[in-house]
Structure formats: structure tokens, C-alpha cells
C-alpha positions in Angstrom: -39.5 151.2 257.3 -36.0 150.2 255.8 -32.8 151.9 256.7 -32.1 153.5 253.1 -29.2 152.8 251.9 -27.4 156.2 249.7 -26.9 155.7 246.1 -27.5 152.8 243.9 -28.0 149.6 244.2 -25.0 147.1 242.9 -25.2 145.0 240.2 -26.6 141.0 241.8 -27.8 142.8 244.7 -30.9 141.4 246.3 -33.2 144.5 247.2 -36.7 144.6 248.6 -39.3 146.0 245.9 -42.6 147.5 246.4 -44.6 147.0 242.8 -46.1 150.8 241.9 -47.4 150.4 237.8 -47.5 147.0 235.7 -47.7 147.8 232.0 -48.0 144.9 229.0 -44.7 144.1 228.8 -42.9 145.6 231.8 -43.1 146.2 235.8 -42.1 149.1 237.4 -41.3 149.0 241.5 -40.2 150.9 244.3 -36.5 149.8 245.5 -37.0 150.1 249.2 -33.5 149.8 250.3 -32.7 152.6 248.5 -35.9 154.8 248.6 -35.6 154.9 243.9 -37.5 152.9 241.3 -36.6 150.3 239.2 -38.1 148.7 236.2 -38.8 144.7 235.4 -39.4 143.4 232.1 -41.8 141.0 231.1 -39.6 138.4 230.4 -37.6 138.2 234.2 -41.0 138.3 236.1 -41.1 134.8 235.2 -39.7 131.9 233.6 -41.9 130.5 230.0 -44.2 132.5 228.2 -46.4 134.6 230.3 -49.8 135.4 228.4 -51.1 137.8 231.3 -48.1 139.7 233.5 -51.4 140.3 236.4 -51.5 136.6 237.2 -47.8 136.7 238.8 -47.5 141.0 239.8 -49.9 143.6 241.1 -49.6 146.9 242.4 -48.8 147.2 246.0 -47.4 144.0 246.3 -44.1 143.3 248.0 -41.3 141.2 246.1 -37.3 140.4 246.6 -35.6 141.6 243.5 -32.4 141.0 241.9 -30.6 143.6 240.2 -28.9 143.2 236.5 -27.9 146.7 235.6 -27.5 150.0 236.9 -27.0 153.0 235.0 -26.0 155.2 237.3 -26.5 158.7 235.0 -29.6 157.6 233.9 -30.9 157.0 237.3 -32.1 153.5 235.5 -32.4 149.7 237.4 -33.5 146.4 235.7 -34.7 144.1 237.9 -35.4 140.3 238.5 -38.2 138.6 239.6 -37.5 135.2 238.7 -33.9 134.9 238.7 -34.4 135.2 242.9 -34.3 131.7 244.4 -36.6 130.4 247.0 -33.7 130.3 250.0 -32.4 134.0 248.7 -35.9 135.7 249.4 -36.2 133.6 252.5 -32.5 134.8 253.4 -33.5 138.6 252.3 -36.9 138.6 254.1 -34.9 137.1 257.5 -32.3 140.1 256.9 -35.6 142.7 257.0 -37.5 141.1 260.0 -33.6 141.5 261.9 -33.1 145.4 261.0 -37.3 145.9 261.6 -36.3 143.8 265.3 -33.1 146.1 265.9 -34.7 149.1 265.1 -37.3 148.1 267.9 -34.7 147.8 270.0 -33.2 151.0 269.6 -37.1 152.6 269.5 -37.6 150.7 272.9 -34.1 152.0 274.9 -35.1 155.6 273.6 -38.0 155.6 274.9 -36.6 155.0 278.3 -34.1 157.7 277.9 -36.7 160.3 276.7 -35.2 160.8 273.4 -36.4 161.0 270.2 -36.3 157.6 268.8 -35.2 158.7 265.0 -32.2 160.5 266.7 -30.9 157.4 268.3 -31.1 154.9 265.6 -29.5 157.1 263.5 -26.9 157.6 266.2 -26.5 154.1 266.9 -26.7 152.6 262.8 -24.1 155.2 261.6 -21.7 153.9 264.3 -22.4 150.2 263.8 -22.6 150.1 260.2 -18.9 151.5 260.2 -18.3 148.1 261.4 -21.0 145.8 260.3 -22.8 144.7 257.5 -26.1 145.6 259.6 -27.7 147.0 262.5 -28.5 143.6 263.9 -25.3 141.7 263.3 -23.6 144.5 265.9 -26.6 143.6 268.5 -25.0 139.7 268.0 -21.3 140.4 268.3 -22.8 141.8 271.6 -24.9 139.0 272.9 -22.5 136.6 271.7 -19.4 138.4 271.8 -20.0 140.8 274.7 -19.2 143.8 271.9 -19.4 147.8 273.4 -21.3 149.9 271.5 -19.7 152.6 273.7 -16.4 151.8 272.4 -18.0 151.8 268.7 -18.9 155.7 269.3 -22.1 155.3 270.6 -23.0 158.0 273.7 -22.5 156.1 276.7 -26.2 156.1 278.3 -27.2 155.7 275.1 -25.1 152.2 274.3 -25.9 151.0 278.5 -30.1 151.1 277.4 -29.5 149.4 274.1 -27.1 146.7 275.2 -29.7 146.0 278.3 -32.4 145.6 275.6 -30.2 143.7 273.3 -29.7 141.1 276.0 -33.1 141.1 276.9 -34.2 140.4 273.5 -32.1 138.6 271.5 -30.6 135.1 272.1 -28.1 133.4 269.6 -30.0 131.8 266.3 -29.7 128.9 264.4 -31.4 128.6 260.8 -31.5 125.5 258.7 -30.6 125.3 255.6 -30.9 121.9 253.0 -30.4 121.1 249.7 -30.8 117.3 247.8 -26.7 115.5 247.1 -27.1 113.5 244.3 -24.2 110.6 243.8 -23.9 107.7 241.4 -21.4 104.5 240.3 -21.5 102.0 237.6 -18.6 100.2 238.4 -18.9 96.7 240.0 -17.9 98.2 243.9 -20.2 101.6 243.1 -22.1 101.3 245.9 -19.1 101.3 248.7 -17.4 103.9 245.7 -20.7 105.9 247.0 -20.3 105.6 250.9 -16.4 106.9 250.7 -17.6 110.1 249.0 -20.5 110.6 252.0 -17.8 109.9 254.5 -16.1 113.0 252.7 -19.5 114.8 253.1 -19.6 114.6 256.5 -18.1 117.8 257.9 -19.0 119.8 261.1 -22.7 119.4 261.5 -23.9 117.7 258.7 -26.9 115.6 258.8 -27.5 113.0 256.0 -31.0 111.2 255.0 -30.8 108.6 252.3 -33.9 109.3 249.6 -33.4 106.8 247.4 -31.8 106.8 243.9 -28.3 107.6 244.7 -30.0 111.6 246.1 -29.5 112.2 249.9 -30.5 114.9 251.8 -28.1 117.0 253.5 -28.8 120.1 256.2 -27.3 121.6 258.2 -27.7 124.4 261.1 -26.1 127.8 261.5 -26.5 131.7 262.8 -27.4 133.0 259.5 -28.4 131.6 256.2 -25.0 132.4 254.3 -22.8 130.2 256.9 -24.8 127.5 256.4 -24.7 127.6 252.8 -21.5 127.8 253.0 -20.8 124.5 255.2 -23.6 122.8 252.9 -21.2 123.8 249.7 -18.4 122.2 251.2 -19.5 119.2 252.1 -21.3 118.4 248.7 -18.2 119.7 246.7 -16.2 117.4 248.7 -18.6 114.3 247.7 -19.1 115.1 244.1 -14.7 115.7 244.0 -14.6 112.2 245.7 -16.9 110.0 243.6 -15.7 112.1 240.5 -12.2 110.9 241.1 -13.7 107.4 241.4 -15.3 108.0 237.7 -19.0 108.0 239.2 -21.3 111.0 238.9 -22.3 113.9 240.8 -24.6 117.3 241.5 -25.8 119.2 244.7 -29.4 121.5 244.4 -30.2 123.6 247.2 -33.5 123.4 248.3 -35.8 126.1 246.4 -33.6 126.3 243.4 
């Protein structure tokens, strides 16, 4: 089970959607961050012309959703199926395996303490999600930053059990992340017009693999998905704004777009 978050989803939010009832020309799920129902219509289950909505949808079946409007009075959601990319439901399903993990966690020290397990991850969630976008990331900051949940307001035998397990459990990750840098030059010196703007490429931990016809692959590692996003959107903005000024051509896809 989720952690449910009160409310409504925002507009653009990734949710995770359990599909309940698929009609002719619509889709109606279970938001399970949020524990309420949304609906997706037949034309963003999928991009083109979709002659039976069963081939790509069936009830019971998990999806990552993206949400386009909220009417809040209404109690109404419309949902996205196909406007999620491949590396956004990777990134979302990664987020749900880390609060399922630190929920285990908490579960796990509880148990030790002969409490009731419910109690103490609700204890422990409503002090760190004061301070963190999620369960999990606090469990980091203390592996990697040697965080107190006692000083966050969790009970001190409590926070000693969970930070043992923490340690036990969880090491510092690394994800990779890719996406294809595409460069080009017509003018007589193009090619060495090409090689400045990878030189501008290359920051922090870049890796570059030539794939012929001026694309090259760049990846990179990070702790999360969104960091290395974020170093891989530098460094191909820095090569397209480098052989731009040169007047050649460029574009950056992430891989799964």
C-alpha cells in the first residue's frame, strides 16, 4: 500500500492508477496516491487511432498516469496514459519500490520494539515528510548525511531502531539515465565545429559514445533519476548552444521519449 496523500492530485502530477471499468470511449482508474478515481479518455490512452481500447487497458491492471485537470468541486480527474514517457514511469515506479522499502523498514524496527507497526510509520512519515519530499529520501540524508530522526520529532527509541535498520539496509544509489545528442555542420571545418560543442558537453560525469550520423550517446549516473536528468540537460543544452552559435544544428531525446 501507498502512503495516501490528502486531497487532490495537481495538475502534471504523475500518480500511480489502478484501472477499475473500461467503457468504448473512456477509462476509469483508481488514483492510488490519493485513495479517489479518475477518468481517461479514449483518446490519451494512446497515441493514433485506437479501434479496440482492450488491446492497450484492462481492469485490474496497474499504470503511471499523468494528470491534466482537476476539478476540485466536482471531485473530477482526467488522466493520461500516453502522455507518460518511458523514463517518467520508470522514475515513478523507482519512487514506489523506495516508499514500499521504507515502509519495511519502519514495519521491521517496530516489530523489535513491540509496537504496532501502523502506529510507527505514521509516527515516523508525518515527521519526515515535514521535511522531505518522501519517507525514503529522509532514510538517505541519514545514511549519507548522518540525519537524526530524533531531532526531526521522532520518539527517541523509536528513531535509534529505524536508523539501525536504515543503515543496515540501505547503501547510497546510483541510477543511469541516457538520452541520444544529435549535432550537425555544413560548413567546410563542421566536423572540428562538432568536437568544440562535445567538449562543451562534457560536464561532471558525462560519458559520450559516438553512433554515427552526427547522434552520440550521452549518460550519465546519479542518486535519483531527476539529478541525472538534470546533468544530462545541461550538457546537451550546452552542445546544441555551442554548435548553434557556430550556425550548425542541434536536438537532445532522452531515452524513452
Amino acid at each position: 500500500m501507498l502512503l495516501q496523500k490528502k486531497g487532490f492530485p495537481e495538475e502534471s502530477e504523475l500518480v500511480l492508477c489502478t484501472i477499475t471499468n473500461v467503457q468504448g470511449h473512456s477509462v476509469f482508474a483508481r488514483i492510488e496516491d490519493y485513495g479517489t478515481s479518475g477518468m481517461i479518455h479514449i483518446s490519451e490512452v494512446a497515441p493514433g487511432r485506437i479501434r479496440n481500447i482492450r488491446d492497450y487497458v484492462k481492469e485490474g491492471k496497474t499504470v503511471v498516469c499523468k494528470v491534466l485537470r482537476v476539478n476540485k468541486e466536482r471531485g473530477h480527474v482526467d488522466l493520461s496514459l500516453r502522455r507518460v514517457t518511458e523514463s517518467q514511469r520508470r522514475s515513478k515506479i523507482a519512487d514506489i519500490k523506495q516508499q514500499q522499502k521504507a515502509k519495511k523498514i519502519v514495519e521491521y524496527a517496530a516489530k523489535k520494539l513491540d509496537i504496532e507497526p501502523d502506529n510507527a510509520y505514521k509516527e515516523v512519515s508525518d515527521k519526515l515528510l515535514k521535511e522531505y519530499d518522501s519517507v525514503f529520501i529522509g532514510f538517505m540524508d541519514v545514511v549519507e548525511n548522518d540525519a537524526s530522526l530524533e531531532k526531526l520529532g521522532v520518539s527517541k527509541a523509536l528513531a535509534i531502531e529505524v536508523e539501525k535498520v536504515v543503515r543496515q539496509r540501505l547503501k547510497p544509489e546510483t541510477v543511469e539515465v541516457r538520452g541520444t545528442l544529435m549535432l550537425s555542420s555544413t560548413a567546410p571545418d563542421g566536423v572540428e565545429k562538432v568536437r568544440a560543442a562535445l567538449k562543451e558537453a562534457k560536464i561532471e560525469n558525462i560519458e559520450m559514445k559516438y553512433l554515427g550520423a552526427g547522434r552520440f550517446l550521452l549518460g550519465t549516473k546519479a542518486s535519483d533519476y531527476k539529478s541525472a536528468e538534470e546533468i544530462l540537460k545541461r550538457s546537451s543544452e550546452k552542445a546544441i548552444t555551442a554548435i548553434k552559435k557556430s550556425g550548425g544544428l542541434g536536438d537532445y531525446k532522452r531515452k524513452g521519449e
